[in-house]
C-alpha positions in Angstrom: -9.9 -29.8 108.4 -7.0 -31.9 109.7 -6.2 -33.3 106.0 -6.6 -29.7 104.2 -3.8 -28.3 107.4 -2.0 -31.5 106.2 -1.7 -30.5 102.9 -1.3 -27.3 102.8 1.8 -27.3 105.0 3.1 -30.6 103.0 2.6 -27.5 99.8 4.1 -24.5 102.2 7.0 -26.0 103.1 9.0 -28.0 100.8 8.2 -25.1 98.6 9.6 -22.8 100.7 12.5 -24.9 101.1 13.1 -25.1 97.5 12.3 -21.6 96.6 14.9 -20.8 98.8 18.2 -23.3 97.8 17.3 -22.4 94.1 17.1 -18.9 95.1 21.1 -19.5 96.3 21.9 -21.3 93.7 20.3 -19.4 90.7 21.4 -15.6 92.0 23.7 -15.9 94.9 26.1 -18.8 93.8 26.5 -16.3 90.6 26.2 -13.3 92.4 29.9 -14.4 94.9 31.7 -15.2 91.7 31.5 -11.9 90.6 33.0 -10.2 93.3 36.5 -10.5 95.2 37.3 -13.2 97.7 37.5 -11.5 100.6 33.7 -9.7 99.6 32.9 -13.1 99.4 34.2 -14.8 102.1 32.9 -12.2 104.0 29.3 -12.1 103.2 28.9 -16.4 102.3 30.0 -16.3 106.4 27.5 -13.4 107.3 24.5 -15.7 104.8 25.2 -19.0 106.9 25.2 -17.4 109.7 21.4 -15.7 109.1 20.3 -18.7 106.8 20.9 -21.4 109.3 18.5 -21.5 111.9 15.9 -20.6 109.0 17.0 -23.0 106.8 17.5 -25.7 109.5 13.8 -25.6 110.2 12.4 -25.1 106.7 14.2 -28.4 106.5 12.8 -29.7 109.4 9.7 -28.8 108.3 9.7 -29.9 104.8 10.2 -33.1 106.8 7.7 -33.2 109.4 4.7 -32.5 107.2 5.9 -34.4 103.9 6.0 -37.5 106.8 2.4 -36.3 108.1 1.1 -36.5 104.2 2.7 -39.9 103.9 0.6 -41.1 107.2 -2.9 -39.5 106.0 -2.0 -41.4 102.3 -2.4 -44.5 100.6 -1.1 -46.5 98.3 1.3 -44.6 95.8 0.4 -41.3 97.4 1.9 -42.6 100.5 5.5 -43.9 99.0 5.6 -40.6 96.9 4.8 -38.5 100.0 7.4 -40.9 101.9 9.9 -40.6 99.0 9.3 -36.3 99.5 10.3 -36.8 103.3 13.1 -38.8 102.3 14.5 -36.3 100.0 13.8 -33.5 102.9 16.3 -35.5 105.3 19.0 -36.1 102.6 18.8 -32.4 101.7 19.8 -31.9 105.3 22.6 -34.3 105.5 23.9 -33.2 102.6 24.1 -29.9 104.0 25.3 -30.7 107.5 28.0 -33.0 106.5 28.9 -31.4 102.8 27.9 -27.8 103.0 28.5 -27.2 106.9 31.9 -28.4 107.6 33.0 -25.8 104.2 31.2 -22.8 105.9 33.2 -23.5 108.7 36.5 -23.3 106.7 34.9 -20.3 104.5 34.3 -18.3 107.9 38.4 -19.2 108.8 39.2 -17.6 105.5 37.3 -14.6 105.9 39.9 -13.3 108.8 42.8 -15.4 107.0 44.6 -16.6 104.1 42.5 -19.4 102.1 44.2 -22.2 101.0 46.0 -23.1 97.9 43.0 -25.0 96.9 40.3 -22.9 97.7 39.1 -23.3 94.3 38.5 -27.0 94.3 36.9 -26.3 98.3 34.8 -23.6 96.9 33.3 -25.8 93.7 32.9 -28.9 96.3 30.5 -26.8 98.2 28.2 -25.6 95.0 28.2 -29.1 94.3 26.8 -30.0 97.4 24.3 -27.1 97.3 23.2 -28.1 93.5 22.7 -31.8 95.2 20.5 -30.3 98.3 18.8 -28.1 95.9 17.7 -31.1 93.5 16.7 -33.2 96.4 14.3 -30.1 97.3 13.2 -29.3 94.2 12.0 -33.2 93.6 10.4 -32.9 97.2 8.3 -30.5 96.3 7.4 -31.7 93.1 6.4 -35.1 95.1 4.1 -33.0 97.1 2.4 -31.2 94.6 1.8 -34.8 92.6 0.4 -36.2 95.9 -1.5 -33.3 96.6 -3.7 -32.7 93.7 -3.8 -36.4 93.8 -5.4 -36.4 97.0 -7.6 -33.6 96.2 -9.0 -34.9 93.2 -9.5 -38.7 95.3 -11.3 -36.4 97.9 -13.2 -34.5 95.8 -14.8 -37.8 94.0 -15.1 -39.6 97.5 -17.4 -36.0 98.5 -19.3 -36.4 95.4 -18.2 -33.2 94.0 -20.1 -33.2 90.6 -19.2 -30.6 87.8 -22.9 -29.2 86.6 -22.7 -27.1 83.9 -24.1 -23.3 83.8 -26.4 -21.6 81.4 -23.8 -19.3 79.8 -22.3 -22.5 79.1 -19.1 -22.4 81.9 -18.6 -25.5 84.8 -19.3 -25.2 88.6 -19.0 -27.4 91.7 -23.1 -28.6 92.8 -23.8 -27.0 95.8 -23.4 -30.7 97.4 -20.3 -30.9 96.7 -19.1 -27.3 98.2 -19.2 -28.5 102.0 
């Protein structure tokens, strides 16, 4: 019961996590350089605001049970899993020391003048969020490989057996379905 929690949050999670920075960076990131700056400004400042707390613990999260999957692992299930956690924490550093201290001078700009090099500021900060969104997206994929690996490891270790049906389709033995 433990293991199946385990694994469905290590799924949950990091997807969630990814689903949402490539969310930001497929239709948002777009989405603010279509409009005007101060539109912009104004609304990227409103987003952090919402997104952080959610986003701080999706990340913490994605952490927390990637680590707990590691734990309940072996061999390379247990390094990928680590590797997914890994990945988790550098998708928050990268966003509290690259995409943070930007939001901070994006919310200045909403009530002021941006600087001559806005530009440059503006495409340092999508290039931390296409670096936080990688390290997510490889996260997950981590935890889906270690996953159905595990699954499949369990299953055998249960003695899951695939009998075949008269109409000439597969199902589990009822041994195996425990």
């Amino acid at each position: 019961m433990r293991s199946r929690f385990i694994r469905g949050a290590a799924l949950l999670f990091p997807g969630l996590l990814a689903g949402a920075f490539g969310y930001g960076a497929v239709n948002v990131l777009y989405a603010f350089r279509e409009v005007p700056l101060d539109v912009r400004f104004t609304f990227h400042t409103a987003l952090m605001r919402v997104n952080g707390p959610v986003m701080q613990s999706l990340m913490g999260l994605t952490v927390l049970s990637t680590l707990l999957l590691a734990v309940r692992s072996t061999r390379w299930r247990r390094r990928a899993a680590a590797s997914a956690s890994i990945l988790a924490f550098t998708s928050f550093l990268v966003t509290r020391f690259g995409n943070v201290p930007i939001n901070q001078q994006i919310k200045r700009w909403a009530v002021s003048t941006p600087p001559a090099d806005y530009a440059e500021i503006l495409r340092r900060w999508e290039l931390f969020h296409f670096t936080r969104t990688g390290c997510a997206l490889v996260a997950f994929v981590l935890a889906i490989t270690v996953v159905l690996g595990s699954t499949t490891r369990d299953d055998r270790e249960a003695g899951a057996t695939i009998m075949p049906r008269h109409d000439g389709t597969a199902h589990e033995s009822p041994a195996s379905i425990a």
